[in-house]
C-alpha positions in Angstrom: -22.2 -5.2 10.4 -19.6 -7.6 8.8 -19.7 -10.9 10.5 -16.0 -11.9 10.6 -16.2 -14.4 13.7 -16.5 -17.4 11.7 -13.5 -16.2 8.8 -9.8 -16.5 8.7 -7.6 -13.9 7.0 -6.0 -14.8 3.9 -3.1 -12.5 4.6 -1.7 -10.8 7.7 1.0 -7.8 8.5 2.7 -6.4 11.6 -0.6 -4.2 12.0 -3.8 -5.6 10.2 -5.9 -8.7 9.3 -6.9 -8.7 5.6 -10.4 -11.0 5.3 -12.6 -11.2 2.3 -15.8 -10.1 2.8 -17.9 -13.2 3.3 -21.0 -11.6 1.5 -18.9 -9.9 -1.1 -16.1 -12.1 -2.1 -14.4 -9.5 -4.9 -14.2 -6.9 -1.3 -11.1 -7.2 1.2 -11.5 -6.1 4.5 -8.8 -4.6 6.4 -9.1 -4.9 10.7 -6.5 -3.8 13.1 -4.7 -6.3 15.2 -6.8 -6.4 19.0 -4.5 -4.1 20.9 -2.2 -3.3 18.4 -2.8 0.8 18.3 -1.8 0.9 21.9 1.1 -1.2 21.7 2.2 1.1 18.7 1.8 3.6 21.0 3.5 2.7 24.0 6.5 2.2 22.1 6.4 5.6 20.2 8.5 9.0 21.6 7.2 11.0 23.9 6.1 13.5 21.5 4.1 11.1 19.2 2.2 9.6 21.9 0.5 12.9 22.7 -1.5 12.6 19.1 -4.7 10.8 19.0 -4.9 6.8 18.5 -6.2 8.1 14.8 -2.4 8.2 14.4 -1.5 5.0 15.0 -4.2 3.0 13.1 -3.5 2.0 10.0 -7.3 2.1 8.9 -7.4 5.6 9.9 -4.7 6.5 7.8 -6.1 4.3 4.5 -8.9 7.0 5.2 -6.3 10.2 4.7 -4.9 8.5 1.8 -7.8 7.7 -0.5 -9.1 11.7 0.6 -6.0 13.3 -1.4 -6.6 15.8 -4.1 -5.7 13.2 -7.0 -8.2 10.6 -5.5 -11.0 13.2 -4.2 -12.7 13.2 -6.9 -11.9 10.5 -9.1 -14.9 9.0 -11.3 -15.7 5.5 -11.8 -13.6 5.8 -15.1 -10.5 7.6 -14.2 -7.1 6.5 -14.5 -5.7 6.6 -10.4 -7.7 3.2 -10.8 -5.4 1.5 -13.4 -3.0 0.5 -10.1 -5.3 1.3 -7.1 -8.6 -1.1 -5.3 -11.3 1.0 -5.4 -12.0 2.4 -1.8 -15.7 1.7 -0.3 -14.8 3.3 3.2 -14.7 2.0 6.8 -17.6 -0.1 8.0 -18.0 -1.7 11.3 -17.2 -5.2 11.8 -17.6 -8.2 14.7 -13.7 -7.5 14.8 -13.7 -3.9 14.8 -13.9 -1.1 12.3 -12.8 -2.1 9.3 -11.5 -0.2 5.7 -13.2 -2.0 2.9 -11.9 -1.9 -0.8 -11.7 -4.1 -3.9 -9.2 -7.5 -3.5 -7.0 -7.6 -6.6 -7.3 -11.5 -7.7 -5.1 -13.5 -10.2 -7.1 -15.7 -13.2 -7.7 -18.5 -10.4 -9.7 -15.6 -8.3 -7.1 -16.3 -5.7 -5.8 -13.0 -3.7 -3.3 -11.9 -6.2 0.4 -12.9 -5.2 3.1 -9.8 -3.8 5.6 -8.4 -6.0 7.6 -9.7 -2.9 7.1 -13.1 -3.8 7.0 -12.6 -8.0 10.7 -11.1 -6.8 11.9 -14.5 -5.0 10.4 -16.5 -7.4 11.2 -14.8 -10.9 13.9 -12.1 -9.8 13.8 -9.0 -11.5 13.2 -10.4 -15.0 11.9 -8.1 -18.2 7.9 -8.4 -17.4 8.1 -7.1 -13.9 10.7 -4.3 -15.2 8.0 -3.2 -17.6 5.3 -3.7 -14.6 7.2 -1.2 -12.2 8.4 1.3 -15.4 4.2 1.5 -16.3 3.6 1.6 -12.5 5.6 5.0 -12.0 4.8 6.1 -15.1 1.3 6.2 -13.6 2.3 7.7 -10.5 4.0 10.5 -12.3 0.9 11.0 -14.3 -1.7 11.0 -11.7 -0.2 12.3 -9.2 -1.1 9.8 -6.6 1.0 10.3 -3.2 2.0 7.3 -1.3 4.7 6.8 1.4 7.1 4.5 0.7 6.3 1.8 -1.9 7.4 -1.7 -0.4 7.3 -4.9 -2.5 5.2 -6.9 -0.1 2.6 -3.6 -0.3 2.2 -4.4 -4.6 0.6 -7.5 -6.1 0.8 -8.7 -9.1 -2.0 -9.3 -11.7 -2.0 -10.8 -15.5 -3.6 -8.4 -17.4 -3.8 -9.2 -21.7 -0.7 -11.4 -21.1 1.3 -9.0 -18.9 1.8 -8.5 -15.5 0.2 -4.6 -14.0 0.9 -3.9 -10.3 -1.4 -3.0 -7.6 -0.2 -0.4 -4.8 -2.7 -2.2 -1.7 -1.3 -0.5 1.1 1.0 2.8 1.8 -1.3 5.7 0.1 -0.9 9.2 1.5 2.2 11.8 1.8 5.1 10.9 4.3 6.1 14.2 4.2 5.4 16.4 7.2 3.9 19.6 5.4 1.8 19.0 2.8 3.1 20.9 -0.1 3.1 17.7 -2.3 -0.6 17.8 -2.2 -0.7 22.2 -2.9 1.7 22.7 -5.5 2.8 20.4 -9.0 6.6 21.0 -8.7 6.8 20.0 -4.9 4.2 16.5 -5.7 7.0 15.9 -8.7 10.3 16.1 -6.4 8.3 14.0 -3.8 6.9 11.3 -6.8 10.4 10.8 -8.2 11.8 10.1 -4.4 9.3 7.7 -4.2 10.1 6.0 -7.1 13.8 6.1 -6.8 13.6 4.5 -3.3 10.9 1.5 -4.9 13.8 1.1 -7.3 16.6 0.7 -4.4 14.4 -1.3 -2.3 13.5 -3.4 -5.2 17.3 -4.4 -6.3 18.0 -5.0 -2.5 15.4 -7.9 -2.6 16.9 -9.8 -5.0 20.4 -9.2 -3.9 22.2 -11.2 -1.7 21.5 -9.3 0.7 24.6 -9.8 2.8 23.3 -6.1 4.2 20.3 -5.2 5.8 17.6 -2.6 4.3 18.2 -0.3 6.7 22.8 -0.9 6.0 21.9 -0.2 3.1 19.9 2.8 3.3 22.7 4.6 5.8 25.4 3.8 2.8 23.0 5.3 -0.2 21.9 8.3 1.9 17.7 8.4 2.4 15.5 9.2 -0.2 
């Protein structure tokens, strides 16, 4: 078991606690919020709260992710692992299962920094425009699936003098069947929505944004 009792998280979202692993510092591990599944479920339809609490937990999902065709059965060597963490699977901790994978760290061996927070601090200037063109050019190459990309979901690492990006949450396909997963031309369509929408979302966060995300997604139409 991984004692966590005595740690704090060096980052927190709306559903998990990330930790570094106090035996294995280069590992992040990823624990639910106590009591967050059922909250997520008492506030969902009707019709989603018939599924199983595997639905609702983030972990679980991480899981479905990394277990997609372009991952599956990806060698120590391959390219999905230019822009991923490598995945070492859930393990049980004193805070609750928890999915364990590689932390991405800057030169400092700090947790690396968002592209949320490179955006408010650089804006969209020419290294992180190379960063995100290299980043879906990977995607479109690989075929990784993810749902959609959020800024505070990539960090940012220096690598040879240029920044790379790291995708550390959000793998899997959004899409309800899973044709993106069976057949190239239907993983293509659904890449290049992802990456259009990264692109929108993107040049909202260093607007002005006198509209919200979701004002602006109603006037552009969903991707």
């Amino acid at each position: 078991m991984i004692d966590l009792r005595d740690q704090q998280p060096f980052a927190s979202g709306g559903n998990r606690h990330c930790y570094r692993h106090p035996q294995q510092p280069e590992l992040c591990v990823k624990v639910m919020r106590r009591g967050r599944v059922a909250e997520l479920r008492g506030r969902a339809p009707w019709y989603k709260a018939l599924v199983s609490d595997k639905r609702f937990d983030d972990n679980e999902r991480e899981v479905e992710g990394y277990a997609q065709p372009a991952l599956r059965s990806a060698g120590s060597h391959s390219p999905v692992w230019h822009h991923l963490p490598r995945w070492y699977g859930i393990q049980q901790t004193s805070e609750g299962p928890g999915a364990v994978s590689q932390i991405i760290v800057d030169a400092d061996g700090q947790p690396a920094p968002t592209l949320e927070d490179y955006l408010h601090e650089h804006g969209l200037d020419a290294p992180i425009r190379g960063a995100l063109e290299r980043f879906s050019d990977w995607l479109r190459a690989t075929r990784v699936l993810t749902k959609n990309i959020l800024p505070h979901n990539l960090v940012v690492r220096d690598e040879g003098g240029q920044p790379e990006l790291y995708l550390i949450d959000g793998l899997g396909n959004a899409s309800f069947l899973p044709l993106a997963e069976l057949f190239d031309y239907f993983s293509l369509r659904y890449i290049e929505r992802r990456i259009l929408r990264m692109w929108q979302r993107i040049h909202w966060e260093v607007s002005d944004k006198s509209l919200t995300w979701k004002q602006t997604e109603r006037r552009r139409g969903r991707v």
